[in-house]
GUNU-539393 format. One line per field, with one value per residue (C-alpha): residue number from 1; x, y, z. Coordinates in nm, 4 decimals, m for minus. Example, Ala and Ser with C-alpha at 12.3 -4.5 7.8 and 13.67 -1.06 7.14 Angstrom:
<pts>
i [1	2] $
c1 [1.2300	1.3670] $
c2 [m0.4500	m0.1060] $
c3 [0.7800	0.7140] $
</pts>
This chain:
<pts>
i [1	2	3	4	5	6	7	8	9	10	11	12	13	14	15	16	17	18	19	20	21	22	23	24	25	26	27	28	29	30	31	32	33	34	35	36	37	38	39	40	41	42	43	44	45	46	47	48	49	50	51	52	53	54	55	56	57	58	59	60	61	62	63	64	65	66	67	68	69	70	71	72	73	74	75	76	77	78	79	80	81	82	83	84	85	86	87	88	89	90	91	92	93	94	95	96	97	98	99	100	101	102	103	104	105	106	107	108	109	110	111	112	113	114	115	116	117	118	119	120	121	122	123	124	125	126	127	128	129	130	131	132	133	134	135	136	137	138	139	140	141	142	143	144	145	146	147	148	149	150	151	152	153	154	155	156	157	158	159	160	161	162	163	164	165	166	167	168	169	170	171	172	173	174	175	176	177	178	179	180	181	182	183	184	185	186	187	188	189	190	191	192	193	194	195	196	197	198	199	200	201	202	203	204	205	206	207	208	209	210	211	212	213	214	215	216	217	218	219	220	221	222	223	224	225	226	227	228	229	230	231	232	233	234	235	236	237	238	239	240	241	242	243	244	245	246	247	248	249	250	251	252	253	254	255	256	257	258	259	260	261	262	263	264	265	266	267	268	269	270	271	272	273	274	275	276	277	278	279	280	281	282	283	284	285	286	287	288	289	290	291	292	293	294	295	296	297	298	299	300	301	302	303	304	305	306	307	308	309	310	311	312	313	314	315	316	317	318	319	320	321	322	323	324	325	326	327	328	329	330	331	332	333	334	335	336	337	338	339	340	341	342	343	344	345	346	347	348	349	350	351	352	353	354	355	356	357	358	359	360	361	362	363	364	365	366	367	368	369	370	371	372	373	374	375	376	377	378	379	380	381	382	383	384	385	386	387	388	389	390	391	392	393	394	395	396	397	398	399	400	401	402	403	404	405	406	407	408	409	410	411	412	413	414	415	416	417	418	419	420	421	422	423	424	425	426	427	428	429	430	431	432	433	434	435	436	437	438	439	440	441	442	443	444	445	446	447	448	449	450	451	452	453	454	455	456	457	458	459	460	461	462	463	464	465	466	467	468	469	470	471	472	473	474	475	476	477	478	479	480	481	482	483	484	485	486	487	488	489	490	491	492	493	494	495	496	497	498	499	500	501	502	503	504	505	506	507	508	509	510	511	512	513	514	515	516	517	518	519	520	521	522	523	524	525	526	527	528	529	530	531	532	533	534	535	536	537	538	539	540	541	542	543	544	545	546	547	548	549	550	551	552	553	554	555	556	557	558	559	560	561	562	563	564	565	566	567	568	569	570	571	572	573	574	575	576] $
c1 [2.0148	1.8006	1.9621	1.7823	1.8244	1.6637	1.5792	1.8217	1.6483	1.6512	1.6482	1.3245	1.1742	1.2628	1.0811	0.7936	0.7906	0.7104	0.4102	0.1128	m0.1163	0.0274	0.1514	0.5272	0.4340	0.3506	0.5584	0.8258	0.6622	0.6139	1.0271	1.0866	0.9232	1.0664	0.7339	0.8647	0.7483	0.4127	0.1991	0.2993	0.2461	m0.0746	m0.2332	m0.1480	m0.2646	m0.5887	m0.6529	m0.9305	m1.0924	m1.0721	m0.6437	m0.6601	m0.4894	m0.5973	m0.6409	m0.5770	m0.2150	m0.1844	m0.0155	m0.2521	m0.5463	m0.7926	m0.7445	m0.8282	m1.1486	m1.2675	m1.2198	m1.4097	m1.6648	m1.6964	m1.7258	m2.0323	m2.1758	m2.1008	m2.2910	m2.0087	m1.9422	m1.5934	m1.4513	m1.2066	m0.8921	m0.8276	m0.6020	m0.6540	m0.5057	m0.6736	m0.5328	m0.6466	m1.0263	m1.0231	m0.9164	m1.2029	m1.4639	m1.3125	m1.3713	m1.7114	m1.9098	m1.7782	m1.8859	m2.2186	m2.2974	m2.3208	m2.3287	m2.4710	m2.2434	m1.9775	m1.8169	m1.4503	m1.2425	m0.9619	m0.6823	m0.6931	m0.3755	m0.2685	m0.3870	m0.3505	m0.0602	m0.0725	m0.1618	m0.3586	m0.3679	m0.4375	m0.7452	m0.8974	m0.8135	m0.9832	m1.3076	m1.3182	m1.2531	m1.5716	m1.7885	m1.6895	m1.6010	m1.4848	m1.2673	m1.0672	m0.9370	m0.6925	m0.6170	m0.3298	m0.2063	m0.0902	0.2404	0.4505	0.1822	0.3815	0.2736	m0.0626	m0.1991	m0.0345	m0.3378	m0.6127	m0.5485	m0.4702	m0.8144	m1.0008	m0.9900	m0.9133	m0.7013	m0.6641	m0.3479	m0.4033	m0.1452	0.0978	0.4237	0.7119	0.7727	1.0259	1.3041	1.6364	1.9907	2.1799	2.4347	2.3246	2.0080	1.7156	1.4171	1.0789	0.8783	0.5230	0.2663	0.0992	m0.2403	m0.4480	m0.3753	m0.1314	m0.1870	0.0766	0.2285	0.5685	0.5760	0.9025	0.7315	0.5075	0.4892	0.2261	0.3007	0.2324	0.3568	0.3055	m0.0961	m0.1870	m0.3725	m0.7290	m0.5782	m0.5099	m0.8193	m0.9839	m0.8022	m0.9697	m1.2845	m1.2798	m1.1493	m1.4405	m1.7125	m1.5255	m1.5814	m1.9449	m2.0320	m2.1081	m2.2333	m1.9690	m2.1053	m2.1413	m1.8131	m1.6173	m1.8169	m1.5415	m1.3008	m1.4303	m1.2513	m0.9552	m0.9053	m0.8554	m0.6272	m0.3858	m0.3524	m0.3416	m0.0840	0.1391	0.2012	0.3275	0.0055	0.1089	m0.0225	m0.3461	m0.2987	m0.3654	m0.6768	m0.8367	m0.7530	m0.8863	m1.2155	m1.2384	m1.2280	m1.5073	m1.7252	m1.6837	m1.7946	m2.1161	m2.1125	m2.4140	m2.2459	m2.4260	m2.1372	m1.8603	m2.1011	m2.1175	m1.7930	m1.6872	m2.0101	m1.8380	m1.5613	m1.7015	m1.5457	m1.7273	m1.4812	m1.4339	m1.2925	m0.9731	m0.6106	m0.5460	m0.9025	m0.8475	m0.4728	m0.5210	m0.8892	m1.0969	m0.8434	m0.6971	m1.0636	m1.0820	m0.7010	m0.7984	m1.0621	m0.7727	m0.5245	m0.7498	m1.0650	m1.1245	m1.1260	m1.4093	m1.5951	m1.5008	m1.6519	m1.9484	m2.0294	m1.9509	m2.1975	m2.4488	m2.7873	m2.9548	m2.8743	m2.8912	m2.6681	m2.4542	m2.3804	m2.3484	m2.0369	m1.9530	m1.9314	m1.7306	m1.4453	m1.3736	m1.3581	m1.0948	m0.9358	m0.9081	m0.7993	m0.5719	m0.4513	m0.3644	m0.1959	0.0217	0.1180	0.1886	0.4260	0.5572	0.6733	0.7726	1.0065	1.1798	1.2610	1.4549	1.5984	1.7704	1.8948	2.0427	2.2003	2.0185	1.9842	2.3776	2.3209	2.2566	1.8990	1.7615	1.6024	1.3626	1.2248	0.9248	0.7558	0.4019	0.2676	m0.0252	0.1766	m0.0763	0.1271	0.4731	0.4394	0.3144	0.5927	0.8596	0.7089	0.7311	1.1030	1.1848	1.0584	1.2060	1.5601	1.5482	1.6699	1.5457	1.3682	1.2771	0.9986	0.9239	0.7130	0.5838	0.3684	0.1445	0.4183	0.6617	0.9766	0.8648	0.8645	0.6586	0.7315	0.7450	1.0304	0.9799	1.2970	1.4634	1.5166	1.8604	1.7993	1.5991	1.5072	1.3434	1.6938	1.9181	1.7201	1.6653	2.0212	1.9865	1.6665	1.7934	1.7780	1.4248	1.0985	0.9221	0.9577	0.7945	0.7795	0.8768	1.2132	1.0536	0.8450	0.8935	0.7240	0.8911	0.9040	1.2203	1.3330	1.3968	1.7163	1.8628	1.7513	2.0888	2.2480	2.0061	2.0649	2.4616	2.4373	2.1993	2.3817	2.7784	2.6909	2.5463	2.6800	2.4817	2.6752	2.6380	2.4488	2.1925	2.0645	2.0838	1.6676	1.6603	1.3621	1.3827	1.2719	1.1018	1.1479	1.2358	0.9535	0.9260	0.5922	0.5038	0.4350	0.2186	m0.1489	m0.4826	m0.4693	m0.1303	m0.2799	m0.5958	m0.3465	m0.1776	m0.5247	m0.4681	m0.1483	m0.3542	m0.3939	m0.0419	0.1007	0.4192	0.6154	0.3590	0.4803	0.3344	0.5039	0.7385	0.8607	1.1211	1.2044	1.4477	1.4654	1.1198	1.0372	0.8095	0.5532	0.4019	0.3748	0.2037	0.1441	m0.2384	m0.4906	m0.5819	m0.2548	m0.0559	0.1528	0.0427	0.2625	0.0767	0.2986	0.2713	0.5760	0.6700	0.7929	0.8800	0.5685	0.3603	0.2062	0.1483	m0.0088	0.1970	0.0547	0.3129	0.1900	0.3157	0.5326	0.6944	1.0640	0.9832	0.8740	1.1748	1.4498	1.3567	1.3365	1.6910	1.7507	1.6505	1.7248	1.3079	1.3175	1.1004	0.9215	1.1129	1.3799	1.3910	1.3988	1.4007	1.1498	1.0107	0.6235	0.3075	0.0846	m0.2384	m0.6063	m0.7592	m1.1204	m1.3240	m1.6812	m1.6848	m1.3807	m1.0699	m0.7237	m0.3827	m0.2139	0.1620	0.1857	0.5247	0.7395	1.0638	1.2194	1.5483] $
c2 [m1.4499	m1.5549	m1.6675	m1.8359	m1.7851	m1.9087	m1.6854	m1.6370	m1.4544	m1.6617	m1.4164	m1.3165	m1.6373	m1.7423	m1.4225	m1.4575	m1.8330	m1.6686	m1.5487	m1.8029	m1.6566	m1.7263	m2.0939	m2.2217	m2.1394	m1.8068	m1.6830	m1.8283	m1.6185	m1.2778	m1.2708	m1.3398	m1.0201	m0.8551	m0.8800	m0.9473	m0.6551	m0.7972	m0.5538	m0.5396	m0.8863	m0.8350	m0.6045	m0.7873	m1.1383	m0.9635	m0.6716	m0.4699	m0.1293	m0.0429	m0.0807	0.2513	0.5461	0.8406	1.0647	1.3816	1.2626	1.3754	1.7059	1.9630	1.7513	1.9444	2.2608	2.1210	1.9796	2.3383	2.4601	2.2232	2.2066	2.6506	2.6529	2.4391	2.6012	2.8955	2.7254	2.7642	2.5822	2.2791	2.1714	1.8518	1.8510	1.4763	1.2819	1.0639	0.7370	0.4861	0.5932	0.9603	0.8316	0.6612	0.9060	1.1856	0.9054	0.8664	1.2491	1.3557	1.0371	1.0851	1.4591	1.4039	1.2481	1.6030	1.8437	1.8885	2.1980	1.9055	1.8925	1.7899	1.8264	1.5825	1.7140	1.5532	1.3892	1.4884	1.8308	1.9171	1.6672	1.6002	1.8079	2.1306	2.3023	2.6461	2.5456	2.3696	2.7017	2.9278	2.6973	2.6849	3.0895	3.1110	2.8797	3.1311	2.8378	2.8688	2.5721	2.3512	1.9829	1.8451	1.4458	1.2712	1.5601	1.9305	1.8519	2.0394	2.2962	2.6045	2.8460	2.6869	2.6845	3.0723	3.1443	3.0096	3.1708	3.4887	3.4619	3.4447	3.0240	2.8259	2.5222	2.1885	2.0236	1.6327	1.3821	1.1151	1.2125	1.3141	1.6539	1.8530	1.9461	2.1758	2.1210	2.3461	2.1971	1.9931	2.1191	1.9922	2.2206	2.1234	2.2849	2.2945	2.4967	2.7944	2.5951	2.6795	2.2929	2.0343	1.6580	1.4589	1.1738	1.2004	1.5513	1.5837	1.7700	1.4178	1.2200	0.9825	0.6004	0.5332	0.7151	0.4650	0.5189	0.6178	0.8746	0.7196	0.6807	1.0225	1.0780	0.8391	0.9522	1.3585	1.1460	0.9638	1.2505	1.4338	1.1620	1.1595	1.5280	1.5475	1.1895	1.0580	0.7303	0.4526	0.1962	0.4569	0.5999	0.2389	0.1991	0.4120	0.1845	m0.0094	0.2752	0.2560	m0.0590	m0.0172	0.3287	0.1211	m0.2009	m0.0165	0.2961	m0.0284	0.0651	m0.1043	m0.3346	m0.4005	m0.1406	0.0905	m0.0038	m0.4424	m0.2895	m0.1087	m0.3878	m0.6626	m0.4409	m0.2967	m0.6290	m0.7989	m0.4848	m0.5328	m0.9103	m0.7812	m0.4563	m0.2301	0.0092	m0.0765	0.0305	m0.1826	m0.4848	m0.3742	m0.3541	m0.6832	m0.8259	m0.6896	m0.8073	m1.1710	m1.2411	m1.4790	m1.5674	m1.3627	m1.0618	m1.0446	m0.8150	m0.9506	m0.8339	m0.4971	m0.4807	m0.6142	m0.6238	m0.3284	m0.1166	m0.0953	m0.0410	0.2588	0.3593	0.3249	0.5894	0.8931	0.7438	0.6832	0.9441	1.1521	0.9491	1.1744	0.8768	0.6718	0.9111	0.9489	0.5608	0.5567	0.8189	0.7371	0.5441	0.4519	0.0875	0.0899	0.3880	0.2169	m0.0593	0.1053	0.2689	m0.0231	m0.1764	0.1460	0.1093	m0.2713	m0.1360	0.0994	m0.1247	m0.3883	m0.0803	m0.0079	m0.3503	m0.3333	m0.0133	m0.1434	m0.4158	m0.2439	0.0313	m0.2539	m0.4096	m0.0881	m0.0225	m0.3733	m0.3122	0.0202	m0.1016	m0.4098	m0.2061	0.0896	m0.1643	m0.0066	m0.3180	m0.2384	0.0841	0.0601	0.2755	0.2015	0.5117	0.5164	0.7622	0.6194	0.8071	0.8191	0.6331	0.7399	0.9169	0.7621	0.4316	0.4895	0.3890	0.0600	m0.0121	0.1119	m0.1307	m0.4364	m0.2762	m0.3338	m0.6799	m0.7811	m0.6259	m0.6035	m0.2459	0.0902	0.1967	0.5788	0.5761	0.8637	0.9322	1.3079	1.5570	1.7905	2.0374	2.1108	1.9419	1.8357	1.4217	1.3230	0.9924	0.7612	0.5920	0.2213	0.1091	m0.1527	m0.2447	m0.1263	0.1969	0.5369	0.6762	0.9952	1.0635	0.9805	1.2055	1.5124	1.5612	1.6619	1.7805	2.0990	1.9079	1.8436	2.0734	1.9074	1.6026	1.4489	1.0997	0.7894	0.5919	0.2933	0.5459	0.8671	1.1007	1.3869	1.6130	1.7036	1.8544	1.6249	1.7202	1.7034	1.3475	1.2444	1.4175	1.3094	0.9448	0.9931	1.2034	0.9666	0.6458	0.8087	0.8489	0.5292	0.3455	m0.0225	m0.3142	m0.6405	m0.8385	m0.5179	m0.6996	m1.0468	m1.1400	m1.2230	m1.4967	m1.5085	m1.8355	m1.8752	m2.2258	m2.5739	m2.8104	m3.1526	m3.1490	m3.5187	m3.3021	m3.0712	m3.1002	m2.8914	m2.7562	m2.6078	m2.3912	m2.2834	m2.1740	m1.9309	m1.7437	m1.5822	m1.3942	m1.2474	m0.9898	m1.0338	m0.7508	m0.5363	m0.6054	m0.8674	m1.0719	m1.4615	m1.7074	m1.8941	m2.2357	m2.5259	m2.8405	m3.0186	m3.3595	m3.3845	m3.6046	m3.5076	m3.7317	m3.5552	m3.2403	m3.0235	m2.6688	m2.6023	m2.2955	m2.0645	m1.9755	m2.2923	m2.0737	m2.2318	m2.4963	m2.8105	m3.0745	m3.3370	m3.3586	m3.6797	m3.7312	m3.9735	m4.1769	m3.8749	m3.7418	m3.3596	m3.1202	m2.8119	m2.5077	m2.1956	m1.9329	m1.7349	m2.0422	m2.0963	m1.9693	m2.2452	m2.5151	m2.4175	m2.4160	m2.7991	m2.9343	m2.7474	m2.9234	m3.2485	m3.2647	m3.2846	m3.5810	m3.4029	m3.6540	m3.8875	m3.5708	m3.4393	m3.0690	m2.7921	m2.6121	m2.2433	m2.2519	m2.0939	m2.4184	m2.2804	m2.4379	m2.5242	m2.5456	m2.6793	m2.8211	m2.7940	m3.0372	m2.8553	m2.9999	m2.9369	m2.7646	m2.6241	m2.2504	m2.2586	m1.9613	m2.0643	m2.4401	m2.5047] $
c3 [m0.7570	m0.4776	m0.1206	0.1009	0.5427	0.8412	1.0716	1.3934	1.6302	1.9320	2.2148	2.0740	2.0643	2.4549	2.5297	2.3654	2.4690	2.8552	2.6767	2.8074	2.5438	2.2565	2.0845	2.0191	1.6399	1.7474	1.9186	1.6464	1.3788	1.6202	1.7190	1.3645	1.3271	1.6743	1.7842	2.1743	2.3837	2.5901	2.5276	2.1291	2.1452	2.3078	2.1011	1.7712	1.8586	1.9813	1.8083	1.9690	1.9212	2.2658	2.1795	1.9721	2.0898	2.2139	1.8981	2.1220	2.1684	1.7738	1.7896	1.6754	1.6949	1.9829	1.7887	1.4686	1.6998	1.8208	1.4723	1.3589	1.5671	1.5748	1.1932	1.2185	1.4939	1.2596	0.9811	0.7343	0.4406	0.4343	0.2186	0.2359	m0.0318	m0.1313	m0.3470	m0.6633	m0.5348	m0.3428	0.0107	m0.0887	m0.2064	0.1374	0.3365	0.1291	0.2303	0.5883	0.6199	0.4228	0.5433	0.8932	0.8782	0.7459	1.0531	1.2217	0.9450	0.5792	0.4291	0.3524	m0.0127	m0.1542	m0.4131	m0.5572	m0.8256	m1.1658	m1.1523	m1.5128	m1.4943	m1.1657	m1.0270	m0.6698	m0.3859	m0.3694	m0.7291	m0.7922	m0.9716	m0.6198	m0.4788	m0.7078	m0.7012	m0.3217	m0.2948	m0.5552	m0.3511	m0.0658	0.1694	0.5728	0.6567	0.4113	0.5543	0.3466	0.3520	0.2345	0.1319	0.2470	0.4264	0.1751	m0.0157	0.1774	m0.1002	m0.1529	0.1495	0.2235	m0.0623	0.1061	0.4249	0.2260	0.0675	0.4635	0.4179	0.7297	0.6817	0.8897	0.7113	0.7744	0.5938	0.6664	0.3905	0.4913	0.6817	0.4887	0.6910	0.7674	0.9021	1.0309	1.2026	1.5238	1.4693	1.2387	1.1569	1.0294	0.7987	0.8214	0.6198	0.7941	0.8646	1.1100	1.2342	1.0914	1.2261	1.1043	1.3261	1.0981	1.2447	1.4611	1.7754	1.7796	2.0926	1.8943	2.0010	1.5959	1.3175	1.0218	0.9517	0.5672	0.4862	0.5977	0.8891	0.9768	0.8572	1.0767	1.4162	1.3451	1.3394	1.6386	1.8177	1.6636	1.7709	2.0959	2.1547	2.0157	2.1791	1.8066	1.7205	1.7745	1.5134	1.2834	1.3758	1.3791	1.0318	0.8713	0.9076	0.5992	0.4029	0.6034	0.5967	0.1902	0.2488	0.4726	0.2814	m0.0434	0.0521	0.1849	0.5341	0.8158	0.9552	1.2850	1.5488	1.4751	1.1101	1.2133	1.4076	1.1229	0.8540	1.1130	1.2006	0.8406	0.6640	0.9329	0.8538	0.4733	0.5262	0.6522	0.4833	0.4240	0.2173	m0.1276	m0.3043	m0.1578	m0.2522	m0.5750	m0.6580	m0.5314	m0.7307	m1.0257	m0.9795	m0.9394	m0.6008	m0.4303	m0.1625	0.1854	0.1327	0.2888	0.2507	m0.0365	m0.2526	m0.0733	m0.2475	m0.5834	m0.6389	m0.5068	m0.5028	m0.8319	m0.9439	m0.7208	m0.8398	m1.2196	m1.1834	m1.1095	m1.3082	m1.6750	m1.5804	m1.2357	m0.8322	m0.8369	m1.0000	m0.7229	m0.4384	m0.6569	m0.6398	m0.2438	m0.1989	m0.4366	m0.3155	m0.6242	m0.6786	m1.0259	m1.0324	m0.7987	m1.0229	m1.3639	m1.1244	m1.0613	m1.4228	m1.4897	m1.2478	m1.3317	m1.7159	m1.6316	m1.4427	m1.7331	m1.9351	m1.7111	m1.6943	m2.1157	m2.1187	m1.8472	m2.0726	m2.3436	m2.1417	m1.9851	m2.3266	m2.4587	m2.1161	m2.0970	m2.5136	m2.4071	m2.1033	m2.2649	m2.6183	m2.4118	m2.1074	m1.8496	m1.6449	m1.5881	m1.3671	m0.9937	m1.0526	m1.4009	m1.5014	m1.8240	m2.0426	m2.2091	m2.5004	m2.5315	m2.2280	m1.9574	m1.6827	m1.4547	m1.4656	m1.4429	m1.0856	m1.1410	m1.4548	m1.2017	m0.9718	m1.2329	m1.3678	m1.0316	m0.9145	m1.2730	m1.1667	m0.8214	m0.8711	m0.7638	m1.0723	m1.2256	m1.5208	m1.6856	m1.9697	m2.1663	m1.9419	m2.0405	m2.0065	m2.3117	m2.2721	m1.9124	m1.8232	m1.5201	m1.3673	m1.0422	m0.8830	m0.6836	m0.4616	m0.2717	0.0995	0.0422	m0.0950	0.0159	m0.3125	m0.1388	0.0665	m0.2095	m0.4945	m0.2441	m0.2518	m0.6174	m0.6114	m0.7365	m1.1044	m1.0767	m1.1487	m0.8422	m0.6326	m0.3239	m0.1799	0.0557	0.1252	m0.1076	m0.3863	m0.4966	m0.7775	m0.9808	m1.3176	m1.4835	m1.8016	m2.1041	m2.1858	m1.8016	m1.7782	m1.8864	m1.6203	m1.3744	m1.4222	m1.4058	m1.1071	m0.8990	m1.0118	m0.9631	m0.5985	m0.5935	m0.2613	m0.3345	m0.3630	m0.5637	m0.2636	m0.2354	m0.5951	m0.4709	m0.3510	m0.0135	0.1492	0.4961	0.6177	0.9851	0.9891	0.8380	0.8785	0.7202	0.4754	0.6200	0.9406	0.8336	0.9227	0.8357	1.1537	1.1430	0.8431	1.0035	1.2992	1.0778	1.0086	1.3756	1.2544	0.9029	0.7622	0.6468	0.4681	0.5504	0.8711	0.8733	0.5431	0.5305	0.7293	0.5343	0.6021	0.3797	0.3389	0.1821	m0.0167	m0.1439	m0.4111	m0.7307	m0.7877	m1.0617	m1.2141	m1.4634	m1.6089	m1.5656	m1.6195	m1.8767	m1.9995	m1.8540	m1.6365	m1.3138	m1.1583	m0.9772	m0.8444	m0.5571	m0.3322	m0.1348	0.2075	0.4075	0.2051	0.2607	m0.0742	m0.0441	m0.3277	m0.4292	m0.6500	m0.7698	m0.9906	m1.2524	m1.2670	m1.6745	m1.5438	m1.2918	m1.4865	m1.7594	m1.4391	m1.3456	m1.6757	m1.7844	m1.4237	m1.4926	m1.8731	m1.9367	m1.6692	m1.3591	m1.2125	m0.9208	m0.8989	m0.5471	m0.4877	m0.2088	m0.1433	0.0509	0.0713	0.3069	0.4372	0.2470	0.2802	m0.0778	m0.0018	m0.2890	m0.2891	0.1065	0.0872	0.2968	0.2399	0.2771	0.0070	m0.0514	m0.2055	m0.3585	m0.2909	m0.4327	m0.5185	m0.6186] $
</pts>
């Protein structure tokens, strides 16, 4: 069921309304999102470079500098220790092109995620002891590799821990402990000693602050320097963090440097993939990225540092080619787990427990994330898929949640089930034995404490405004609050009573909903995608008798541009 509420935040919205800077719509939106304190406000209606923070405020961060800066000066060999997802291909790129600036002995090495699994493996261990290197820097990962990064230091290897997970932690009574690797450094701003003003960055981002601390010591090139953020822009849209803060100042710089990009490869990639528009938050999240993402989940991310690096063109491209074919590989096997998942979740009832938790035989490991993530936006449940590892008797899977629910706090209280586990209040990943998965899902759903409304979907509505009021100006005035993305959703706005003056099912597949609305004499075009359930819903409705019906409707005031022609168009979010 899906409820529908208006905003009530009007304390917030007579402060912001002292704001001068900002418009009545505005400052609407911003206490909406208890966006109220001046300088907040500030900052995100005019995000700057000169608003980042002081990357020396990062706990750890000026001895990770001089360590940094003595092993080249030494002429000794780094090595950076990356991940296989997007946010951990950004954050290798953040580091190695950043270091190239000053220094040539720079290589990396990412864990094949089926192999390997996450985070530093024994095998990235033994290759960087052979290739006798000085100083590992690990990105988006390292927080929790206790034992692993005990061996590197064992075997004469500095280590500067950078990542952005969760700090693992202990109680004992009153007090709470945290427990950090034995690195030579560890930057994290989730660390609980922290007195960093920002604590939600991703992976590049971490990545990005030992740069700019780096460029700040060595008095590095800023356009060069500023020209990382085209990487982190796609680490902190992609890992889903919060984009307000740092994280709306890399997007919004990130996504103006990809518009003008010289990085051959970026082109390339969005070539490929036929965009032809501006490349905004939304390409980043489910165009680029999932091409970079295919390459560790179906082959090795190593394929997408390759093409970053690469200058050949040609080479370049034939990259390129390769990463949208995974994708679109990608895209079928998630189909076909996706098929095979909603088949066992409906014959064993499933869809009855509080956390639907799946064994799936014989699918690719590497997308039991993104099933858990479909599970749940079908459900609106906190969902568990797991499928065979490489492991006898060993499943590997992913977990996606729900406002409601902190899947990392909840499953670390049994952890003690599970061969490994790691993760965030809204994603988690883990192994477990096959014949305790039973137990597992009993246990985790018996101490289950979510209600009946925790499944109900929830739109939040900023404001009811009638369509006949709605100009092309009032959606070009949105663009100011973009990128949109968590903590920073799209405005949405509803109206009631409108009349259909027409409607039909149009594209490709007919699943895309294009109707004109009526009000007040005021004819208004209205698209909704994805939209069969929809189209099915009114004519049930109606009894097959749509048009002249009048409806409610939630929608974002969108801009369809076509042939240089701008007008006013309605993206449906939800009618009823």
């Amino acid at each position: 069921m899906t409820k529908w509420y208006i905003y009530n935040k009007k304390n917030n919205y007579l402060s912001n309304l002292k704001n001068k800077n900002i418009t009545k719509l505005e400052a609407l939106i911003l206490a909406n999102r208890d966006i109220v304190e001046p300088k907040v406000v500030e900052s995100f209606i005019n995000p700057s470079l000169d608003k980042l923070h002081d990357p020396f405020l990062l706990k750890g961060m000026k001895e990770a500098i001089d360590l940094i800066i003595e092993t080249m000066e030494n002429g000794e060999s780094i090595r950076i220790f990356g991940d296989y997802d997007q946010d951990g291909i950004s954050s290798t790129m953040t580091l190695l092109d950043g270091l190239l600036y000053f220094y040539d002995d720079i290589s990396y090495d990412i864990p094949d995620r089926v192999i390997d699994g996450y985070g530093i493996s024994d095998r990235m261990i033994e290759r960087a002891i052979e290739a006798k290197v000085s100083l590992v820097i690990t990105c988006d990962n390292g927080i929790t590799a206790i034992d692993e990064v005990k061996k590197l230091k064992e075997n004469g290897i500095k280590v500067i821990v950078t990542d952005h997970h969760q700090v693992s932690k202990e109680s004992n009574g009153e007090w709470v402990k945290q427990i950090l690797p034995d690195a030579d450094c560890v930057i994290n701003p989730k660390r609980l000693d922290n007195t960093y003003p920002f604590d939600d960055l991703c992976g590049a981002g971490v990545s990005f602050k030992l740069m700019q601390a780096l460029y700040q010591r060595l008095e590095g090139d800023k356009n060069y320097l500023y020209g990382l953020l085209e990487y982190v822009a796609m680490g902190t849209v992609c890992d889903v963090v919060s984009l307000t803060d740092e994280n709306r100042i890399f997007v919004k710089e990130g996504l103006s440097r990809i518009n003008n990009t010289e990085k051959l490869a970026i082109k390339a990639l969005v070539e490929e993939n036929s965009w032809n528009k501006e490349v905004n938050a939304y390409t980043l999240g489910f165009v680029i990225g999932p091409c970079m993402n295919a390459t560790g989940r179906l082959s090795t991310a190593k394929l997408a540092i390759d093409m970053l690096m690469e200058e050949d063109i040609d080479k370049i491209y034939s990259y390129a080619k390769k990463l949208v074919s995974l994708n679109n590989e990608r895209k079928d096997l998630t189909n076909i787990g996706l098929e095979k998942t909603i088949e066992i979740i409906k014959d064993k009832k499933y869809y009855n427990d509080d956390i639907i938790i799946v064994d799936v035989d014989n699918i690719e490991e590497s997308i039991c994330g993104i099933i858990a993530g479909r599970i749940k936006e079908k459900f609106n449940k906190p969902t568990i898929i797991m499928t065979n590892s490489n492991k006898e008797g060993i499943l590997k899977g992913s977990g996606r949640s729900i406002e409601a629910y902190d899947i990392y706090t909840e499953i670390f209280e049994i952890k003690d089930m599970l061969e490994s586990f790691g993760g965030h209040p809204m994603a988690c990943g883990l192994s477990i034995k096959k014949d305790r998965v039973d137990e597992f899902r009993k246990r985790l759903n018996d101490k289950s404490k979510l209600t009946k409304d925790d499944f109900d979907t929830i739109i939040n509505i900023d404001a009811q405004i009638p369509i006949n009021k709605l100009s092309l100006e009032f959606a070009e005035s949105l663009n100011r609050l973009e990128p949109f993305g968590k903590d920073n959703p799209k405005a949405k706005f509803a109206d009631k009573n409108l009349i259909i003056k027409s409607i039909n099912m149009i594209g490709k597949n007919k699943n895309t909903l294009k109707m004109t609305l009526n009000k007040n004499g005021r004819d208004i075009d209205a698209i909704k995608f994805n939209a069969i359930k929809d189209y099915n819903y009114l004519s049930d409705k109606f009894n097959s008798k749509i048009v002249g019906e009048e409806i409610d409707a939630i929608f974002y005031p969108d801009i369809n541009e076509f042939r240089g022609q701008k007008n006013l168009q309605l993206k449906l979010i939800d009618i009823r």
